[in-house]
PANU-502511 format. One line per field, with one value per residue (C-alpha): residue number from 1; y, x, z. Coordinates in Angstrom, 3 decimals. Each point is the difference from the previous one (the first is absolute). Layout:
pos = NUM,...
Y = Y,...
X = X,...
Z = Z,...
This chain:
pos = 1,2,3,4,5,6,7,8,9,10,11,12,13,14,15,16,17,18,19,20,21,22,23,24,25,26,27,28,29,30,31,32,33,34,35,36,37,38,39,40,41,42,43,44,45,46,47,48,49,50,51,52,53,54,55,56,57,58,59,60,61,62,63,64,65,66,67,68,69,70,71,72,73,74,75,76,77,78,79,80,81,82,83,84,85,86,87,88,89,90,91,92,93,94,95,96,97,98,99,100,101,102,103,104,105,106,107,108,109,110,111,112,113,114,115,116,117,118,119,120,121,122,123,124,125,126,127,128,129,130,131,132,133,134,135,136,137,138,139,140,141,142,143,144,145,146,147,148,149,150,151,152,153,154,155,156,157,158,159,160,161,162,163,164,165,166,167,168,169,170,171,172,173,174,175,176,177,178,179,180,181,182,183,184,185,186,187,188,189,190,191,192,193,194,195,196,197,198,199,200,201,202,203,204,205,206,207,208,209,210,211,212,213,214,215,216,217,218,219,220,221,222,223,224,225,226,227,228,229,230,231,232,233,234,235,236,237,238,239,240,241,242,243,244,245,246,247,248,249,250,251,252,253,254,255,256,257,258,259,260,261,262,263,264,265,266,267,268,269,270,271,272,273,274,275,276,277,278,279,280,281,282,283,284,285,286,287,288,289,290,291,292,293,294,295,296,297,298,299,300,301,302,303,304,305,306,307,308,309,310,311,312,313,314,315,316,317,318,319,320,321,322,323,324,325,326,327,328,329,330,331,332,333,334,335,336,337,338,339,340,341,342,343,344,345,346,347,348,349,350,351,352,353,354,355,356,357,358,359,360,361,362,363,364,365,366,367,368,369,370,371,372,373,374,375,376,377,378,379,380,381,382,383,384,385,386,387,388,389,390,391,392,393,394,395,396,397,398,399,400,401,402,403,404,405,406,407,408,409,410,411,412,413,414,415,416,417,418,419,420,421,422,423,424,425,426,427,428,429,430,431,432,433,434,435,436,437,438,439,440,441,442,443,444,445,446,447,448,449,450,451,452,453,454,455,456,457,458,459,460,461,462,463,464,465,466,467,468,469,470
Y = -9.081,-2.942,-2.268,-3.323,-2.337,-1.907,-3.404,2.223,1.485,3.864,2.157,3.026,2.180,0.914,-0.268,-2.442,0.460,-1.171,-3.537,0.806,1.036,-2.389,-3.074,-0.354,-3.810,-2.363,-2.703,-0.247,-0.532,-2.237,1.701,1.835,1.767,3.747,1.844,3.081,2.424,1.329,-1.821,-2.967,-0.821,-2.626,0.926,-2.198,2.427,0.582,1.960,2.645,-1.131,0.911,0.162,1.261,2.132,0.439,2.825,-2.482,1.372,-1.953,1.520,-1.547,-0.651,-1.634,2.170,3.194,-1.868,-1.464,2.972,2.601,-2.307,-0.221,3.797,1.033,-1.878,0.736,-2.851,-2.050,-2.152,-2.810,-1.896,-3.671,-1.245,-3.677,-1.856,-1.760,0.012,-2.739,1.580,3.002,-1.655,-2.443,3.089,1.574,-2.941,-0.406,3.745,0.708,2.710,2.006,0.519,-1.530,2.023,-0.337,-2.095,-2.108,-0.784,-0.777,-3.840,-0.355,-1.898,-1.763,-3.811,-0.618,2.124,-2.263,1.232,2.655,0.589,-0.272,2.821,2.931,2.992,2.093,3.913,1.447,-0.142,2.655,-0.446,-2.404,-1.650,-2.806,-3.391,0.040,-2.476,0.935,-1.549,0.587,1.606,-2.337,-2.982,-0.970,2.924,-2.246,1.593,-2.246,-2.572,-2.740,0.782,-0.796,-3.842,-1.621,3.495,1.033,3.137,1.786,2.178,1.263,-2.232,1.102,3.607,-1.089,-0.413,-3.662,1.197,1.775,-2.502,-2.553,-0.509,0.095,-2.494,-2.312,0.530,-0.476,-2.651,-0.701,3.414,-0.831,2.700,0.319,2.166,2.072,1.746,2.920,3.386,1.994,0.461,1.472,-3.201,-2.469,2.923,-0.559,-3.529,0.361,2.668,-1.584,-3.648,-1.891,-0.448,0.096,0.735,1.959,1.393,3.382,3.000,2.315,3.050,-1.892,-0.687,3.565,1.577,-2.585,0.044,2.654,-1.168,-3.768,-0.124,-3.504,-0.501,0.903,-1.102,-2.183,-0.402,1.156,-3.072,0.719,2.068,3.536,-0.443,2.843,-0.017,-0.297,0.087,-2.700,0.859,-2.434,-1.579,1.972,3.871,0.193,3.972,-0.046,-1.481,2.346,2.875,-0.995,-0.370,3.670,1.035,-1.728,1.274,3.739,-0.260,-1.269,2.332,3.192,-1.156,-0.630,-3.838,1.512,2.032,-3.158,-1.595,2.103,0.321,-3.386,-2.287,2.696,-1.683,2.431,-0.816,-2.347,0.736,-2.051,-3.087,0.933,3.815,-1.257,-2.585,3.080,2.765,-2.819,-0.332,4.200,0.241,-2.405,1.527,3.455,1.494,0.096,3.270,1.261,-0.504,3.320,1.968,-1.250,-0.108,3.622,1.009,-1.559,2.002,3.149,-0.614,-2.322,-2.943,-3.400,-1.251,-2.828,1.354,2.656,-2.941,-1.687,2.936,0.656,-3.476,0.208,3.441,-0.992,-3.123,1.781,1.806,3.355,0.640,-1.204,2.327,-0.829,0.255,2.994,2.232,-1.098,-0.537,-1.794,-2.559,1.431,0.728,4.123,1.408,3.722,2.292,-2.607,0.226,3.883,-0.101,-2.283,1.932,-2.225,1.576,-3.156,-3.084,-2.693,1.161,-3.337,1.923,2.812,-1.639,-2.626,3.112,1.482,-2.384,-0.924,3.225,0.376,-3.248,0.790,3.557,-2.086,-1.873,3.161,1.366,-3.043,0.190,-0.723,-2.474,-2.037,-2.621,-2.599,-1.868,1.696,3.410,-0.929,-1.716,2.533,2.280,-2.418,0.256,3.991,-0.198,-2.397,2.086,3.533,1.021,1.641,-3.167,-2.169,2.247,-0.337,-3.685,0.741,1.731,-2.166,-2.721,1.836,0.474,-3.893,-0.737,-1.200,1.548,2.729,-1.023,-3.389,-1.014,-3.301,2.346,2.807,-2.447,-1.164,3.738,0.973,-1.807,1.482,3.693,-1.378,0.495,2.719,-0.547,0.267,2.284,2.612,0.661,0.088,3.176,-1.150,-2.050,-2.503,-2.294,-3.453,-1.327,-3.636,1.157,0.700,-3.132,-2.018,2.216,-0.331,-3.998,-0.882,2.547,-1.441,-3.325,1.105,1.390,-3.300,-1.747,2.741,-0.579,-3.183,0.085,3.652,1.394,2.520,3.786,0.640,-2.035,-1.333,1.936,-1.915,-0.011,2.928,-2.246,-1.969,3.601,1.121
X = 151.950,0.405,-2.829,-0.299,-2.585,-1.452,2.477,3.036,2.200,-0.188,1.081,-1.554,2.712,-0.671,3.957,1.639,1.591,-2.969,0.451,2.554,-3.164,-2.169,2.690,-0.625,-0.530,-1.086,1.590,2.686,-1.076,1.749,2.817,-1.160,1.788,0.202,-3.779,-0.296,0.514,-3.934,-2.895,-0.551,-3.893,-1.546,-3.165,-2.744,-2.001,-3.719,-2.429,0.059,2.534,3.493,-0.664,1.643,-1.958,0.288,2.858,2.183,-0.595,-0.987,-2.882,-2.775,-0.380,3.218,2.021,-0.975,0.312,3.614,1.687,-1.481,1.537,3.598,0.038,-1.160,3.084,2.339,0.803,-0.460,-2.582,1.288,-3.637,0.383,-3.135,-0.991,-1.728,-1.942,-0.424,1.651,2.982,-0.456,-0.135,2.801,2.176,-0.818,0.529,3.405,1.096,0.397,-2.574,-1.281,-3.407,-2.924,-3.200,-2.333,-3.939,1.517,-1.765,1.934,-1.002,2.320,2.881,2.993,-2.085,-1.629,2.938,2.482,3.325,-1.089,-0.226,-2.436,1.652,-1.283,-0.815,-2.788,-1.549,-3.138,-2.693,-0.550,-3.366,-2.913,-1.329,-2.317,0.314,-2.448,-1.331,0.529,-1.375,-0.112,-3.423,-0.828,-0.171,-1.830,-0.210,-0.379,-1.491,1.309,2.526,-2.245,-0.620,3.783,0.150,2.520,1.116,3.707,0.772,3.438,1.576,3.189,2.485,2.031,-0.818,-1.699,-3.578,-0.047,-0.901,-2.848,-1.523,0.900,-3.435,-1.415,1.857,-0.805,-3.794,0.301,1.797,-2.084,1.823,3.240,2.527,3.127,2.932,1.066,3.727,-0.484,2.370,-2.971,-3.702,-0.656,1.364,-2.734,-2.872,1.133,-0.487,-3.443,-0.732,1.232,-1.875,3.183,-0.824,-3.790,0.318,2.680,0.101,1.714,0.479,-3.219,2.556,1.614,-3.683,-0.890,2.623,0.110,-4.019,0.843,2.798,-1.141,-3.288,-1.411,0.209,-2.005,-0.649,-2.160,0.334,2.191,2.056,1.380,0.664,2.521,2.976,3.196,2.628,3.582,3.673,2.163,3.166,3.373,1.456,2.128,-1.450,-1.845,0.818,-1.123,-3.422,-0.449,-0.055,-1.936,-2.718,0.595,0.067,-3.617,-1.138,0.911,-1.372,-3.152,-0.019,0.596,-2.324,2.550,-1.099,-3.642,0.898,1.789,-2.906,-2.256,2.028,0.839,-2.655,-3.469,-2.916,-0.988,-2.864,1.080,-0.411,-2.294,1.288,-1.756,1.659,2.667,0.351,-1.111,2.744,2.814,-0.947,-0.600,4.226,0.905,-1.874,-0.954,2.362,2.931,-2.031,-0.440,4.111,1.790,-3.207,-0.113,4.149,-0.088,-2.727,2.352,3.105,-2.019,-1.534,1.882,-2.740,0.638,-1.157,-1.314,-2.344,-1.193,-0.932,-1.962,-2.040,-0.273,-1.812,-1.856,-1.442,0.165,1.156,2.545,-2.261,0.789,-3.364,-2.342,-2.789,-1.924,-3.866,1.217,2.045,3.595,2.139,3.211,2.949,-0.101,-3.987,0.119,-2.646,0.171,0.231,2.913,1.430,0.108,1.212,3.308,0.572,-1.000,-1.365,-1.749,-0.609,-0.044,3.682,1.766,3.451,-1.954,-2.518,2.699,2.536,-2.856,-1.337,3.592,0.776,-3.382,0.925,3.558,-2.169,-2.151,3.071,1.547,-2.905,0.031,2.465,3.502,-0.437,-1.962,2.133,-0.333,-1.868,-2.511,0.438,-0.894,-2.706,-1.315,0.583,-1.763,-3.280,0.558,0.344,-3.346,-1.919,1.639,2.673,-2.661,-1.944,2.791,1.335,-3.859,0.944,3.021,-1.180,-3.274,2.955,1.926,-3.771,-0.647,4.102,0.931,3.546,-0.942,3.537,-0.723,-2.080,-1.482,-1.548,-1.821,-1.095,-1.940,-1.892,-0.541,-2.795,-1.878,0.588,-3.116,-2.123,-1.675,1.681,3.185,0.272,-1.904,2.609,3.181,0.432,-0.322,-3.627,-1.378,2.027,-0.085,2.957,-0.420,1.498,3.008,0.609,-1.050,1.682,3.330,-0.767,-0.184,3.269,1.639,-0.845,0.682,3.656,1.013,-0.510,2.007,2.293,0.764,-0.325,1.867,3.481,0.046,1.110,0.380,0.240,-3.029,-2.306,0.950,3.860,0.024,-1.318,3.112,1.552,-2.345
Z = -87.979,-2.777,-0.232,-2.429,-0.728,3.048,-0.701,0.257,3.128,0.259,2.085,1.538,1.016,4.269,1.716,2.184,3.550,1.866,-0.434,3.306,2.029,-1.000,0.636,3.584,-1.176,2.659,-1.620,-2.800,-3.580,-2.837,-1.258,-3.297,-3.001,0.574,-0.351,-1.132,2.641,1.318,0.124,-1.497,-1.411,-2.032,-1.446,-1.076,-2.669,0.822,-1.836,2.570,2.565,-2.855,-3.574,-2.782,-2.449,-3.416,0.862,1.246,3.492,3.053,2.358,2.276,3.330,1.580,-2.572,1.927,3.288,-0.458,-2.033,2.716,3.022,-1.945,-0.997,4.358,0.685,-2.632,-1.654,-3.150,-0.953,-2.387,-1.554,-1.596,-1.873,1.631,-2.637,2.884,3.730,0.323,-1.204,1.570,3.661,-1.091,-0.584,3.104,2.147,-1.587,0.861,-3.372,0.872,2.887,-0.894,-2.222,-0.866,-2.330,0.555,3.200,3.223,3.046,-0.095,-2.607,1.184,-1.173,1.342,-3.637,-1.944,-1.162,0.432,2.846,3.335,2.971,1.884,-2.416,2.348,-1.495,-0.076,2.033,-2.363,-1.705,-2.588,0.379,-2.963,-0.128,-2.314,-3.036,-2.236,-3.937,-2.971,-3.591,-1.371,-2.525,2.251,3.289,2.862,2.968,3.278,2.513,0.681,-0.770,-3.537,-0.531,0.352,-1.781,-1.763,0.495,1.857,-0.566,2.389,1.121,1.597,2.735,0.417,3.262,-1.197,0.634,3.170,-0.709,-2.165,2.531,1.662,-3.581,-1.497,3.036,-0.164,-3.687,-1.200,-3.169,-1.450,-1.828,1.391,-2.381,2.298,-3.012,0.387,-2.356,-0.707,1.146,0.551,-3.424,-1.398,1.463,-0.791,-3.423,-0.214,1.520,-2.304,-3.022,0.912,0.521,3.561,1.187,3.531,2.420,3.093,-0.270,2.734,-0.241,-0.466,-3.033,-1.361,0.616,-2.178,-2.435,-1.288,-2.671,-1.195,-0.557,-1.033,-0.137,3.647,3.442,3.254,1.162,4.002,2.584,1.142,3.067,3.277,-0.584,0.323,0.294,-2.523,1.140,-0.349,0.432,2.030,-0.645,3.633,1.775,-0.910,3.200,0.101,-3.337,0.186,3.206,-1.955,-2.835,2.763,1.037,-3.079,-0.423,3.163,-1.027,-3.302,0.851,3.099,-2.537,-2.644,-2.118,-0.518,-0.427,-2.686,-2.025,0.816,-1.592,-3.350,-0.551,1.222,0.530,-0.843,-3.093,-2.008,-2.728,-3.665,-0.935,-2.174,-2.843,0.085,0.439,-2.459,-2.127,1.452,-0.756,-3.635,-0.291,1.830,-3.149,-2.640,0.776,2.658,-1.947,-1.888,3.100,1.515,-0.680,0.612,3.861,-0.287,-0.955,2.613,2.648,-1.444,0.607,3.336,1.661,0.068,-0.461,-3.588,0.970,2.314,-2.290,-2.186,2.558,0.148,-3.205,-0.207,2.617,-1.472,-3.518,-1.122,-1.780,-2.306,-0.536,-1.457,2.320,1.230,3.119,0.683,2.569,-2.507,1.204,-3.400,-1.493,1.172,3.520,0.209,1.272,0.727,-1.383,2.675,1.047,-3.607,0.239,3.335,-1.062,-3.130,-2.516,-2.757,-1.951,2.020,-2.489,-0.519,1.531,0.503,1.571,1.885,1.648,0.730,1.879,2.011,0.709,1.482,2.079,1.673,0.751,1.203,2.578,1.063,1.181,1.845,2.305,3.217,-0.505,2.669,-2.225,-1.843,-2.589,-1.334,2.479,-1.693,-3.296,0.988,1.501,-2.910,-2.274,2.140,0.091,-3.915,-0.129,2.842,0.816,2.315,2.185,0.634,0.485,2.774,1.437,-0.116,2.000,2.401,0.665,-0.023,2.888,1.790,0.182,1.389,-3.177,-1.878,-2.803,-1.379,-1.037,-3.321,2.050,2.747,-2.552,-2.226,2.973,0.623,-3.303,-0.534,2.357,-1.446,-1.630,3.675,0.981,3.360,-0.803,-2.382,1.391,2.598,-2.978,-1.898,-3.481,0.696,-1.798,-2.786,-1.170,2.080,-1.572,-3.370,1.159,1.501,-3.275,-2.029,2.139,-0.222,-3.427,-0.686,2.308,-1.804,-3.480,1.377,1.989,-3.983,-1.130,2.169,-0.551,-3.964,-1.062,0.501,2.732,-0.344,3.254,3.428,1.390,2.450,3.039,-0.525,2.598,2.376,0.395,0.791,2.601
């Protein structure tokens, strides 16, 4: 796969012949120049819908989505960057593409898009987010529409949530609302975030992955019903935009969209801004001491580096002599009998210490069924490293007691808690523990490693990659 910055065309290699199934067109389209033979896309970027990290490769939401459905059928995809939605819709009204992804609601039509078409044909839904108000944290937070008279409101133009806003903008004409045709989401949370524009109106997924990345902004008010995101179809692919809906249907059916879900738009604590402001200027100043240690430790054990590093931080703050009030030691924070237990000999030994821990997680991640996949496993691992393997499979199984799936990190995070009560855990074999930790602890990693992310080269693909495999 051969990915570019977000202005340029790329192409994500899935292979052609399926453009013959999917032509059952109801009605003929403008001659075009030869495509390339597969499945067309255009792609409007989103924080977590198709990004590109700092690899060079693209993930997120509609990534997984879009290369899974080419792969089941055999074919290739072929992904051009829109720099807008207008473009993007423009480009699949003309047939110059079968399919558009990325941040779009089904509203979305070619009426308001110069240069497209009002026959667009779009997806099932397939995730709900609701609009949300933004606004950079050194000016006004207003807590209702009415505190906005007279101040300008940006928001996305033509990705259908015109429609949303629609009942707003008519009980609130006072607001200034500025349609604003940007590459992607990230790009108007920037301008919020950096003071050029006060105001926006952003998807609350967008907002929700964005808040540690871009610091200077937050939300002040939801501002508007859920909506489901959506593909656009071009005219004429009626067989195509059929099975895009089975697919859906499946995938949601087999908790495949679930599982997505859950790794790309889970509400997990957020670092708080302050931390976080804090971790950013520890990546720039102190990480780069602390590189080839976790690098090394994911040689050895097979962990990704990056996540190693989130938990050194969360255990440390990358100080390999730090000594808690409880006895636990060094970069990774071992307790002793843990310390003896991995092997390593002197815990404030960074090499050692990181090697260790390394290996006990990629330990826990083995215990837990094969059946278990990612990012769910290591999840689940990080809350055995934080609590013990023998409470978290008390979680489990108090998960499987109350109908909810042992498998999934959304459903035990909701039990542990309660290995806290007497009456739960006085039926589980392992008894009492503080189940809350685990879920914090999991939390803030989790946080730390979506910065990382986003910030460091990888060494490895990303924990949900298998997802688009599954």
């Amino acid at each position: 796969m051969r990915d570019r910055a977000f202005a340029r065309t790329c192409i994500i290699g899935l292979a052609g012949v399926a453009l013959l199934a999917f032509s059952g067109c109801d009605e003929p389209l403008t001659p075009q120049p030869p495509a390339p033979p597969g499945i067309n896309v255009v792609v409007r970027p989103g924080p977590a819908t198709w990004f590109i990290g700092p690899d060079g490769q693209a993930s997120g939401f509609d990534h997984d989505l879009l290369t899974r459905f080419a792969r089941e059928r055999g074919v290739p995809l072929n992904v051009e960057y829109a720099d807008g939605a207008a473009a993007l819709l423009a480009k699949i009204s003309h047939g110059e593409a079968q399919v558009g992804a990325g941040g779009l609601f089904p509203s979305a039509n070619g009426n308001d898009v110069p240069g497209a078409s009002p026959a667009l044909a779009w997806s099932s839904g397939y995730h709900a987010v609701e609009p949300v108000l933004i606004y950079n944290v050194d000016g006004f937070r207003p807590r209702r529409w009415d505190d906005l008279d007279r101040a300008s409101v940006a928001y996305p133009a033509h990705t259908g949530m015109d429609r949303q806003l629609a009942a707003v903008r008519t009980a609130h004409p006072e607001v200034r609302w500025q349609p604003v045709d940007v590459a992607s989401a990230d790009a108007l949370i920037a301008q919020v975030a950096d003071g050029t524009i006060s105001y926006a109106v952003v998807a609350s997924s967008d907002a929700t992955v964005a808040r540690n990345i871009y610091l200077d902004f937050d939300v002040a008010f939801p501002a508007g019903p859920q909506r489901e995101f959506a593909w656009a179809v071009a005219p004429g692919y009626p067989e195509l935009r059929d099975a895009l809906n089975a697919f859906f249907a499946r995938l949601r059916k087999d908790g495949t969209l679930a599982r997505l879900t859950e790794r790309y738009f889970a509400e997990t604590p957020p670092v708080e801004r302050i931390d976080a402001s804090v971790f950013q200027d520890r990546i720039r100043k102190a990480l780069p001491e602390w590189r080839k240690t976790f690098v090394d430790a994911q040689v050895k054990s097979g962990i990704e580096w990056r996540l190693l590093a989130a938990i050194a931080y969360q255990e440390s703050q990358w100080d390999a002599g730090a000594t808690s009030e409880t006895g636990v030691r060094g970069l990774m924070q071992l307790t002793e009998d843990t310390a003896r237990a991995l092997g390593v000999a002197d815990r404030l030994d960074p090499k050692s210490a990181a090697i260790g821990a390394a290996r006990y997680l990629a330990d826990l991640k083995r215990k837990l069924p094969p059946r278990i996949g990612e990012p769910d496993r290591t999840w689940l691992a990080l809350a055995a490293f934080n609590i013990g393997i023998g409470h978290l499979e008390d979680a489990r199984v108090l998960a499987q007691r109350q109908k909810l799936n042992p498998d999934l990190w959304s459903d035990v995070r909701k039990v542990l808690p309660l290995l806290a009560e007497p009456e739960y855990y006085v039926t589980l074999k392992n008894g009492y523990a503080r189940g809350g930790m685990p879920v914090a602890f999991v939390g803030r990693v989790r946080g730390y490693y979506d910065i990382l992310l986003r910030t460091e080269d990888a060494g490895r693909p990303r924990l949900h990659a298998s997802l688009a495999e599954r």
